[in-house]
C-alpha positions as semicolon CSV with decimal commas, in nm:
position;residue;x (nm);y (nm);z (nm)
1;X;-0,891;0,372;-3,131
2;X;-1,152;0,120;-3,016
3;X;-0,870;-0,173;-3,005
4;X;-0,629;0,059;-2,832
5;X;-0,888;0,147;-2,584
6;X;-0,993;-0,191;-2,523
7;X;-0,599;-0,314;-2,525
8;X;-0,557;-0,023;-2,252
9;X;-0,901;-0,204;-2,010
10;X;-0,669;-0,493;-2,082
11;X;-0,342;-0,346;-1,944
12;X;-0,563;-0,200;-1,643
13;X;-0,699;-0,519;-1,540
14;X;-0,422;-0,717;-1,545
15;X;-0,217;-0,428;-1,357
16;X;-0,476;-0,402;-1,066
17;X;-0,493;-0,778;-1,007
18;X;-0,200;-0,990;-1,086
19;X;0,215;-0,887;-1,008
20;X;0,501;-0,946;-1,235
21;X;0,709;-1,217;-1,234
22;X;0,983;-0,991;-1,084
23;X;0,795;-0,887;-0,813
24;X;0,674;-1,235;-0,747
25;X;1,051;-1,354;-0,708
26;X;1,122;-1,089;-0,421
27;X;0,840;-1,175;-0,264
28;X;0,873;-1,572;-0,263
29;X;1,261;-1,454;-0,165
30;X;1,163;-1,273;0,127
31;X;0,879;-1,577;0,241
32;X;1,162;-1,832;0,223
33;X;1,389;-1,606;0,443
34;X;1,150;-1,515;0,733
35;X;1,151;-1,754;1,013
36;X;0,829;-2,011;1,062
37;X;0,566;-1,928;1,315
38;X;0,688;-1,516;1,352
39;X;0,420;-1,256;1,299
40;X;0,620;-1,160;0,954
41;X;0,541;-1,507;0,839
42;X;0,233;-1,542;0,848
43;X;0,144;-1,146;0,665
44;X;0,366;-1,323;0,420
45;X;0,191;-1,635;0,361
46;X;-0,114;-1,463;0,378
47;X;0,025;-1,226;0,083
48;X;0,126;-1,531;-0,098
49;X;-0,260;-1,667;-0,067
50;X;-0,426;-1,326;-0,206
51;X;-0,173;-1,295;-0,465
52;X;-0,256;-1,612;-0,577
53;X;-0,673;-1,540;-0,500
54;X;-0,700;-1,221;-0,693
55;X;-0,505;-1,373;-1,003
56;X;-0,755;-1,621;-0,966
57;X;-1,062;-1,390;-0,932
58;X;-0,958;-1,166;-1,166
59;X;-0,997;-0,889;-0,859
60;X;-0,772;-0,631;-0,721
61;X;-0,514;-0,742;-0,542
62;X;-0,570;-0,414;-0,278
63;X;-0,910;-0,235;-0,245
64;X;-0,682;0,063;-0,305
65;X;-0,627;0,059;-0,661
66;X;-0,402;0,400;-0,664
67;X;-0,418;0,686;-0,851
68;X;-0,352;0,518;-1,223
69;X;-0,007;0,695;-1,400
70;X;0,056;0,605;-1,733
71;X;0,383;0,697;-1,917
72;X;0,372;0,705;-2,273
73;X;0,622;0,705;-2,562
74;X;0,431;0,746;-2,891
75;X;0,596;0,768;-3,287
76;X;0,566;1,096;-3,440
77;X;0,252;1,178;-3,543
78;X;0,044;0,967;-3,331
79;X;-0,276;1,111;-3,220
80;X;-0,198;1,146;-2,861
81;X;-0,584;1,364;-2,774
82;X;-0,752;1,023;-2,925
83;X;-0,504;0,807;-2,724
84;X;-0,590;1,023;-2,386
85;X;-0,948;0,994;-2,484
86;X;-0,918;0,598;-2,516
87;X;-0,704;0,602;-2,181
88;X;-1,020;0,751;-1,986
89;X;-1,284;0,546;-2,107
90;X;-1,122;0,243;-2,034
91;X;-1,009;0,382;-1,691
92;X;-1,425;0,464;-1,639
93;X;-1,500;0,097;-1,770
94;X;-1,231;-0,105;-1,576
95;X;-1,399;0,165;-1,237
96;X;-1,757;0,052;-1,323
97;X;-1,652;-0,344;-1,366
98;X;-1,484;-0,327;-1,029
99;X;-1,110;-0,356;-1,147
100;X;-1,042;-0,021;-0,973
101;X;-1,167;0,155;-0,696
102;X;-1,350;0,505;-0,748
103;X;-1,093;0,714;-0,582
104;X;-1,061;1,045;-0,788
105;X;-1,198;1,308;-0,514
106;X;-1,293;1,677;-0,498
107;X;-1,021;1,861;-0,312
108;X;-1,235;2,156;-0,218
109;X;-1,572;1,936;-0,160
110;X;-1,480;1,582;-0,138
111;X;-1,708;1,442;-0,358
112;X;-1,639;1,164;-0,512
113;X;-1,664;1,137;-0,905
114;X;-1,717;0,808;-0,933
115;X;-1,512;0,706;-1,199
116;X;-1,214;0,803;-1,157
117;X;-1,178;1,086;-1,381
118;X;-1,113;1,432;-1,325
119;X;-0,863;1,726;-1,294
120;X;-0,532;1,568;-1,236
121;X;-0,678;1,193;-1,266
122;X;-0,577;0,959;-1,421
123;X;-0,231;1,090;-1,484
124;X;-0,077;1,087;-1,838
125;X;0,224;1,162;-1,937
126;X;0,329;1,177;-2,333
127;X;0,657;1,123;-2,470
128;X;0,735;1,102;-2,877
129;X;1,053;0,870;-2,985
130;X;1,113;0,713;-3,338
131;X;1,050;0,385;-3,243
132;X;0,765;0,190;-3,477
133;X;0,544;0,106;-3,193
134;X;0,404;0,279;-2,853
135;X;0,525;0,138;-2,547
136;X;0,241;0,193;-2,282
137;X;0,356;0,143;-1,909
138;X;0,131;0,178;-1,609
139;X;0,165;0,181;-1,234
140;X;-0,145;0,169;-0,947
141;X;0,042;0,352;-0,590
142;X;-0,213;0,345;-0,368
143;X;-0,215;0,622;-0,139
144;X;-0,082;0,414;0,173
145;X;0,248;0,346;0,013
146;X;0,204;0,744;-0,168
147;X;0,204;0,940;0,184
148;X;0,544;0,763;0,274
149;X;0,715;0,879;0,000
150;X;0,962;1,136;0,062
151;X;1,180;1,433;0,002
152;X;1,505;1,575;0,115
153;X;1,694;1,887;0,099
154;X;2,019;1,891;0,165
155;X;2,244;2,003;0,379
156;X;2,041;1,839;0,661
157;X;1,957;1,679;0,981
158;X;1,847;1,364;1,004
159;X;1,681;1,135;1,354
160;X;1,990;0,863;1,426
161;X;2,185;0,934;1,115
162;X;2,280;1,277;1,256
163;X;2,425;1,531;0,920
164;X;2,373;1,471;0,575
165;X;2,548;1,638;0,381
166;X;2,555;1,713;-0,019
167;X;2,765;1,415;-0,111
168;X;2,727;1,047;-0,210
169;X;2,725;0,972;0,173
170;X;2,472;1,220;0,242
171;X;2,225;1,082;-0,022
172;X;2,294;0,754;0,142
173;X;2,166;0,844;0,474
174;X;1,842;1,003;0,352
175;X;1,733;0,638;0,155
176;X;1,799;0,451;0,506
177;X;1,581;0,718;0,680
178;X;1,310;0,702;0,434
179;X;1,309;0,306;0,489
180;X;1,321;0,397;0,886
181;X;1,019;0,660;0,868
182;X;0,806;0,471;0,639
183;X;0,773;0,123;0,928
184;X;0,473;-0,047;0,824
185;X;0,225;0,201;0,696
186;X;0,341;0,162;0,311
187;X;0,280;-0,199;0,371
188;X;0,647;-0,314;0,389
189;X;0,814;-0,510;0,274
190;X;0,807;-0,254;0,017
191;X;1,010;-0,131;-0,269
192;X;1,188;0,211;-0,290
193;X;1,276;0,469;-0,609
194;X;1,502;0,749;-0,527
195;X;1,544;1,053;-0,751
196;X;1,890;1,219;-0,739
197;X;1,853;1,604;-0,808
198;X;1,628;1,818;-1,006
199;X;1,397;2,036;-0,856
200;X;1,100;1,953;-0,604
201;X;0,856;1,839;-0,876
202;X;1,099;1,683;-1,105
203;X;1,242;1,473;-0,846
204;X;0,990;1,290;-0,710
205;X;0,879;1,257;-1,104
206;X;1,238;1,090;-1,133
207;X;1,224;0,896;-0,817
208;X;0,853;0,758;-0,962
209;X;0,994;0,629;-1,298
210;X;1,271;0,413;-1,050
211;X;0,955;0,207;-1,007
212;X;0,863;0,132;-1,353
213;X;1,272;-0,067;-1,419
214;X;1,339;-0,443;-1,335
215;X;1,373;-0,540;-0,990
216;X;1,687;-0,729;-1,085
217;X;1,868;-0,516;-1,311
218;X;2,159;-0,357;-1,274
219;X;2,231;0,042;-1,230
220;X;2,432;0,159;-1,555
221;X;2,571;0,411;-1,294
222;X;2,854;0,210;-1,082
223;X;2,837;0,442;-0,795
224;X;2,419;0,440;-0,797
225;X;2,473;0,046;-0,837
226;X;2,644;-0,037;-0,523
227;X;2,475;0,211;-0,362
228;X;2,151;0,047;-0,443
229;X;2,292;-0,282;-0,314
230;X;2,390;-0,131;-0,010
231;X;2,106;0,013;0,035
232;X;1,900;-0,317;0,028
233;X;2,094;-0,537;0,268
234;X;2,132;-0,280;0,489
235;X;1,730;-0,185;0,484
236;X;1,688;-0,533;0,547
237;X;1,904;-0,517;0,900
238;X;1,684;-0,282;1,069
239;X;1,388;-0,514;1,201
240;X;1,110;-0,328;1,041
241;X;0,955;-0,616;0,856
242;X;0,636;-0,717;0,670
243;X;0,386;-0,490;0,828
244;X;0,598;-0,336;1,060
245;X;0,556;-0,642;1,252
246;X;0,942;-0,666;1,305
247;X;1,114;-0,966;1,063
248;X;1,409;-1,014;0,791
249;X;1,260;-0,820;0,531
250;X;1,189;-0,431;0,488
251;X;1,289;-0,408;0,154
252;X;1,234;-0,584;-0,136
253;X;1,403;-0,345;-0,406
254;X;1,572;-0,008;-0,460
255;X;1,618;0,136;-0,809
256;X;1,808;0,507;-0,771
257;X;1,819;0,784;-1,074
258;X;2,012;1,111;-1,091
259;X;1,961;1,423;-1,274
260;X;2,131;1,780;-1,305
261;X;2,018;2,056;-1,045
262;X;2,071;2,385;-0,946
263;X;2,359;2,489;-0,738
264;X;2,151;2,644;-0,464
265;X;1,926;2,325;-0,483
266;X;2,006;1,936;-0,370
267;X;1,706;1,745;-0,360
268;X;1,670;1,350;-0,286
269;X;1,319;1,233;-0,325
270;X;1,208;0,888;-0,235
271;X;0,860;0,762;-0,373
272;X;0,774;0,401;-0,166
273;X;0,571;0,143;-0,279
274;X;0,431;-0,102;-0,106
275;X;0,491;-0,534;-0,178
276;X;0,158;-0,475;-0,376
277;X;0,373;-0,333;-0,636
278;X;0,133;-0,313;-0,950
279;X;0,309;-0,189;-1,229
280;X;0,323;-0,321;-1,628
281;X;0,346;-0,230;-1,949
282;X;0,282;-0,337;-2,291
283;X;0,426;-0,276;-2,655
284;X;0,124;-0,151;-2,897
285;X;0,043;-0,207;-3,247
286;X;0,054;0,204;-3,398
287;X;-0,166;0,091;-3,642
288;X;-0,430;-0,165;-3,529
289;X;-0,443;-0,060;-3,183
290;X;-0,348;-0,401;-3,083
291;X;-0,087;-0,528;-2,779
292;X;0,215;-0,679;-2,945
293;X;0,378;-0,791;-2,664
294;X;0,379;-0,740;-2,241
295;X;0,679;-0,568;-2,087
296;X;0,707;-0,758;-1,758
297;X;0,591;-1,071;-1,801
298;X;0,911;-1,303;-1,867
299;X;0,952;-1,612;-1,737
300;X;0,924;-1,653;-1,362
301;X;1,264;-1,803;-1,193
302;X;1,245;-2,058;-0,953
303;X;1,362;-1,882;-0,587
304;X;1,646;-2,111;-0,380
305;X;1,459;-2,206;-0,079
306;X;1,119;-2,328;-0,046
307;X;0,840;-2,073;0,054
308;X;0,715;-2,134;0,353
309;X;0,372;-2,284;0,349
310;X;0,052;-2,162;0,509
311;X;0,040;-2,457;0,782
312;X;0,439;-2,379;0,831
313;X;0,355;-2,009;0,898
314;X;0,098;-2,061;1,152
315;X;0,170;-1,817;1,397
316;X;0,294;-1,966;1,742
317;X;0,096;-1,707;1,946
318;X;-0,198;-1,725;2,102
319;X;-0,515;-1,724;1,885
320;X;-0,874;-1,574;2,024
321;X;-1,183;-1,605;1,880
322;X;-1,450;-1,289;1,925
323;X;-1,819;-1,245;1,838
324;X;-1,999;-0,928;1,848
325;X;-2,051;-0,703;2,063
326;X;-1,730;-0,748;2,221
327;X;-1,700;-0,684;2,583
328;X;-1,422;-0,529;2,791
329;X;-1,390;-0,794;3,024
330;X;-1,309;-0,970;2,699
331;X;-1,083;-0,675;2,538
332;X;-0,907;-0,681;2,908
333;X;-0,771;-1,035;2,790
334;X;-0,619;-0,939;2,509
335;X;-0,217;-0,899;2,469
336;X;-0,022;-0,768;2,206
337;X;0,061;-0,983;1,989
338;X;-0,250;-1,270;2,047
339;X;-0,450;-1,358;1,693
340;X;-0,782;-1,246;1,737
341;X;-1,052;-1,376;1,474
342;X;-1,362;-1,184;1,467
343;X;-1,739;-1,338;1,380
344;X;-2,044;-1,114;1,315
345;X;-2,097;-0,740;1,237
346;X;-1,819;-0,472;1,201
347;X;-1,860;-0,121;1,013
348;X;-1,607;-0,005;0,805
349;X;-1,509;0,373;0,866
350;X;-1,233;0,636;0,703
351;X;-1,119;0,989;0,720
352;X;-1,465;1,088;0,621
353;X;-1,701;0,905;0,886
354;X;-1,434;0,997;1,164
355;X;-1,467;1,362;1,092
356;X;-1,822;1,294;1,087
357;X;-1,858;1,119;1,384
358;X;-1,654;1,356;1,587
359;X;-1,990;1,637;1,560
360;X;-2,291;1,350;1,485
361;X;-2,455;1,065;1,637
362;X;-2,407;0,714;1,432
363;X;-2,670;0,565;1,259
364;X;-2,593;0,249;1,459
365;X;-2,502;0,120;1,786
366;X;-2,130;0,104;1,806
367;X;-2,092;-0,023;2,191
368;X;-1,928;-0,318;2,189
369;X;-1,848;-0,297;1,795
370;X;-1,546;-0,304;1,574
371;X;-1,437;-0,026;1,304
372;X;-1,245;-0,141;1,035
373;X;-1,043;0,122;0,875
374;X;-1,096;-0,012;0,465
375;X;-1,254;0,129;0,163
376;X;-1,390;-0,139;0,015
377;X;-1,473;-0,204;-0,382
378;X;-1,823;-0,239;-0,418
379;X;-2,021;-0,355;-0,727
380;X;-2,400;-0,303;-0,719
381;X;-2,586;-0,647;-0,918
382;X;-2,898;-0,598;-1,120
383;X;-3,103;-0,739;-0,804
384;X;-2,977;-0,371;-0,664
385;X;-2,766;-0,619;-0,408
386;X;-2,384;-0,478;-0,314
387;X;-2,115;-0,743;-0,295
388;X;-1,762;-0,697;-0,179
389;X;-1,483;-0,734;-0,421
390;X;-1,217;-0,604;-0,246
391;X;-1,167;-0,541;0,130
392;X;-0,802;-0,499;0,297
393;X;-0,738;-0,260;0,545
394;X;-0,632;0,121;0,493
395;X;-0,358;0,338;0,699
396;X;-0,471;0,385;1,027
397;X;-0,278;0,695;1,126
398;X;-0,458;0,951;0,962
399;X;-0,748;0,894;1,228
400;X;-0,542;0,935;1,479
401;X;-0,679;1,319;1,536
402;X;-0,999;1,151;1,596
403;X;-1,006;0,761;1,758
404;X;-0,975;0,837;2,072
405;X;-1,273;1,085;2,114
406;X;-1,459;0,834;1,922
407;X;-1,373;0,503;2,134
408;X;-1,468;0,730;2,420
409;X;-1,774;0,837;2,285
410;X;-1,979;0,557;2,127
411;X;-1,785;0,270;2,274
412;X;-1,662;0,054;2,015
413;X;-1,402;-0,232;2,150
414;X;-1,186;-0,264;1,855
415;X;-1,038;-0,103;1,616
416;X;-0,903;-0,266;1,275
417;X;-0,621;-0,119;1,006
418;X;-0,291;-0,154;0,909
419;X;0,066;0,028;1,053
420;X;-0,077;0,117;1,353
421;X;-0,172;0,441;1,579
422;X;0,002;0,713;1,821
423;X;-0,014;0,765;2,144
424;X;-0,250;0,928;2,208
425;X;-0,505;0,640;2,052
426;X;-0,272;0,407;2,281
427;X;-0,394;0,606;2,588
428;X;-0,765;0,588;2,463
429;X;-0,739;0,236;2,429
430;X;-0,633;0,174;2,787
431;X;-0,870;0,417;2,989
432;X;-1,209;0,280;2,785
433;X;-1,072;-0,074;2,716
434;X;-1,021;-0,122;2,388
435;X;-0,758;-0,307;2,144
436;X;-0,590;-0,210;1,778
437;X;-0,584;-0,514;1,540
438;X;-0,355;-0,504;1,254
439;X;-0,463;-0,672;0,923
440;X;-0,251;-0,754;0,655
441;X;-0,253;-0,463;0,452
442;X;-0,309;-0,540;0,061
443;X;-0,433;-0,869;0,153
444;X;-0,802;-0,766;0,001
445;X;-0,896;-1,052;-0,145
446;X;-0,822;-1,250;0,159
447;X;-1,031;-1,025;0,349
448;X;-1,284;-0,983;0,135
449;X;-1,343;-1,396;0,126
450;X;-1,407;-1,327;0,524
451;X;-1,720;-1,105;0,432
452;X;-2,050;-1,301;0,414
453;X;-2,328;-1,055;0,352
454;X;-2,304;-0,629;0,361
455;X;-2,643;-0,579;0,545
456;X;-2,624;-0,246;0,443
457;X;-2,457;0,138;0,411
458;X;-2,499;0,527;0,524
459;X;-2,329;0,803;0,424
460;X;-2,308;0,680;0,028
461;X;-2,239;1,034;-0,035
462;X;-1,926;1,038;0,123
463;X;-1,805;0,808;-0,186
464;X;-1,798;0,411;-0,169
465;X;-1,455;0,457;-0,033
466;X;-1,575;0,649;0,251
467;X;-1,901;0,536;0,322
468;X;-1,980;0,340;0,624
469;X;-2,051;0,003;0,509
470;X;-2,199;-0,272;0,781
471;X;-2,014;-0,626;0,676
472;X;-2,128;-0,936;0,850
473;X;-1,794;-1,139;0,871
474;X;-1,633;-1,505;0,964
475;X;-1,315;-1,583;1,025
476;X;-1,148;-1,241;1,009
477;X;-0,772;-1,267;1,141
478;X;-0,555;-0,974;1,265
479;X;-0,305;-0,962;1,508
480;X;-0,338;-0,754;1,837
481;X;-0,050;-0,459;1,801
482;X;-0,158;-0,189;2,076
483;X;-0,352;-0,369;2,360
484;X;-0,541;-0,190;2,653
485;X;-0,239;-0,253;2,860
486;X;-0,086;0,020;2,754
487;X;0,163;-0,172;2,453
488;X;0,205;-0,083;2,117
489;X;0,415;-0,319;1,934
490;X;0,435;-0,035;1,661
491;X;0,643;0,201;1,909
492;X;0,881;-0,111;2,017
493;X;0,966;-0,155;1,659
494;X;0,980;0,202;1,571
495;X;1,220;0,208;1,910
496;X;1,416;-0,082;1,781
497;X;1,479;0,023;1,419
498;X;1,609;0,360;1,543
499;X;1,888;0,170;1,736
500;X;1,988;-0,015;1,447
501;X;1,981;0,267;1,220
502;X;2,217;0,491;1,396
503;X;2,472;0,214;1,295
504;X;2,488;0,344;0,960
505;X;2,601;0,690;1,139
506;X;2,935;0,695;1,066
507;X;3,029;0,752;0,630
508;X;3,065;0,476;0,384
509;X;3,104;0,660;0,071
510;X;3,400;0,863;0,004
């Protein structure tokens, strides 16, 4: 058990901060398709770069590090309570030497664990076969991508696509409008599994294990395959793009699966995953414990096209460089779409601090300052010193209850995430003059490089996720998306998309 536990830190490492050749290939595809100097090109190059920095590193490619699922198929006999056991402590390990984030929380309390253990976490699931070995497969969905994912029940009505019915061309319809509703708050260009069927739970289980087969293999299923095809050159016409930020790409992959149901039941559930897809496996030794092989590591094909550089991807829009405090005469200058890099001290802020905030005073002055929506990893050294090891943005939406009130009452200028806000943070930003910023979301390591010191932290209680850590930064880049002009470029797209879904109105499938 000691070689199997340290060949599962070894499996959980390498699944938090490199990506499998096949996902690698879709996402050098998709860089050599988007046009030079577009918004979408540069969140891809800058992809390309953290991929490439937290292979390096040996950190997380995202701060958000999932909720780890491991599927399991063991020979008979195996001890699978030893195996689970093994499975923890290296999950607890890999969480104390920074390869994952601490994100198993308290649903009643919200405390934090620390480790990442607890009811429900990490997820296990055991299956026996009478093969000679146990094949160990693992996938990090971090909760950005998770809250996208989606279910169905048909008969039913859907925005653009009008009735979907319980039929081949019904199922169709719901995987476009899961592509449509998702935009870019899973961190598209992202990758789809659909389960066909079962019931409510079983379905989105089904839809889950999509994730875990090659991106370029074929369906066994002839219908499922050329639905899947469809389904990804027609994802890829609706403008979405990396980030939301409109582009060629949406999707990078589709993988559908279909099981028995009841008669009174049709179900199609959709689980998203964002281009940080972080998912391998490897084939152990029963006996010594060992890794005999990895499961997604063949060769890497060379993609037709070269992938745009980072000098080639430069964006062609305007590029602004802030210090703070920020003012509002120089907010007021800002446009959607301008590149704004910021210099000196932001504080990071979730779901937690906002609540917070809404009934407390801060422990700092926030006039003039930038929140960055992020829940950093965070190791502690010896020297009792916290350095950042992983720092890209989180889903801004969920504050959208509270940013508003907030801008209006402590004055902050900007506001930093990813997939953008509502409307009624869109009318905050204009009457107190302030701007969104959208950062590449994933790109942690790139981020976390912009960090130069953490001068220090409150509310450590919330959880290192949810504290509110004070960052001294240089050089951070995001792109303007809702200005105090009243824009959003998140509601054009969204706008956009719509139009070009109802396209696909009319049926396909017989």
């Amino acid at each position: 058990m000691q070689s199997f536990e340290q060949s599962m830190l070894t499996l959980i490492t390498d699944t938090s901060t490199q990506l499998s050749p096949d996902v690698r290939v879709a996402i050098d595809k998709a860089t050599a398709q988007e046009d030079s100097g577009t918004r979408a090109a540069l969140a891809l190059a800058r992809i390309t770069e953290n991929i490439q920095m937290a292979e390096e590193k040996v950190s997380p490619i995202c701060q958000d590090t999932g909720m780890p699922t491991f599927i399991l198929h063991v020979p008979i006999g195996a001890n699978q309570l030893e195996m689970e056991k093994a499975i923890k402590n290296a999950i607890a390990t890999a969480t104390k030497q920074g390869k994952l984030r601490s994100n198993s929380v308290d649903s009643l309390t919200g405390a934090n664990t620390g480790d990442n253990l607890g009811p429900g976490t990490p997820v296990i699931h055991f299956h026996q076969w009478e093969k000679d070995y146990i094949d160990v497969r693992l996938i990090l969905k971090g909760g950005g991508c998770e809250n996208k994912n989606i279910q169905y029940s048909l008969p039913t009505e859907l925005e653009g696509l009008g009735r979907a019915g319980r039929d081949l061309d019904g199922i169709r319809k719901c995987i476009l409008h899961s592509i449509y509703q998702a935009q870019g708050q899973g961190c598209s260009a992202g990758f789809i599994g659909v389960g066909i069927g079962g019931d409510r739970t079983t379905g989105y289980e089904l839809a889950k294990q999509q994730l875990f087969r090659h991106v370029d293999d074929v369906n066994p299923i002839e219908d499922l395959a050329k639905l899947e095809e469809y389904i990804l050159e027609k994802g890829n016409t609706l403008g979405i793009g990396t980030m939301g930020f409109g582009g060629n790409t949406t999707l990078l992959g589709c993988k559908i699966g279909v099981m028995n149901r009841l008669p009174a039941s049709f179900f199609v559930s959709v689980a998203y995953n964002c281009w940080a897809f972080r998912r391998q496996g490897v084939a152990i030794n029963p006996t010594t414990g060992e890794i005999q092989n990895w499961l997604y590591k063949e060769e890497r094909p060379k993609v037709e096209g070269k992938p745009k550089t980072q000098e080639e991807s430069k964006s062609s829009n305007r590029q602004v460089v802030l210090t703070t405090p920020i003012t509002e005469e120089q907010i007021r200058d800002l446009k959607v779409g301008d590149v704004v890099v910021i210099n000196g001290l932001i504080h990071t802020g979730r779901d937690a601090l906002h609540k917070y905030l809404m009934d407390h005073d801060s422990p700092v002055d926030l006039e003039g300052s930038v929140i960055y929506h992020c829940g950093p990893v965070m190791l502690k050294d010896e020297e009792g010193k916290w350095h950042v090891k992983a720092a890209g943005p989180t889903t801004s939406i969920r504050e959208e209850p509270y940013q508003s009130d907030i801008i209006k009452k402590f004055g902050m200028k900007v506001v930093i995430g990813k997939g953008g806000m509502g409307a009624k943070t869109l009318q905050g930003l204009q009457e107190h003059g302030a701007v969104y910023l959208n950062a590449i979301g994933g790109a942690a390591q790139y981020y976390a490089e912009c960090i130069k010191d953490v001068e220090g932290v409150d509310f450590l209680n919330f959880g290192v996720p949810e504290a509110m850590w004070h960052l001294n930064v240089e050089n951070f880049a995001a792109i303007v998306t809702m200005d105090s002009h009243g824009n959003s470029l998140h509601a054009d797209v969204d706008k956009t998309s719509l139009e070009k879904l109802a396209q696909y109105k009319e049926p396909v499938f017989k």
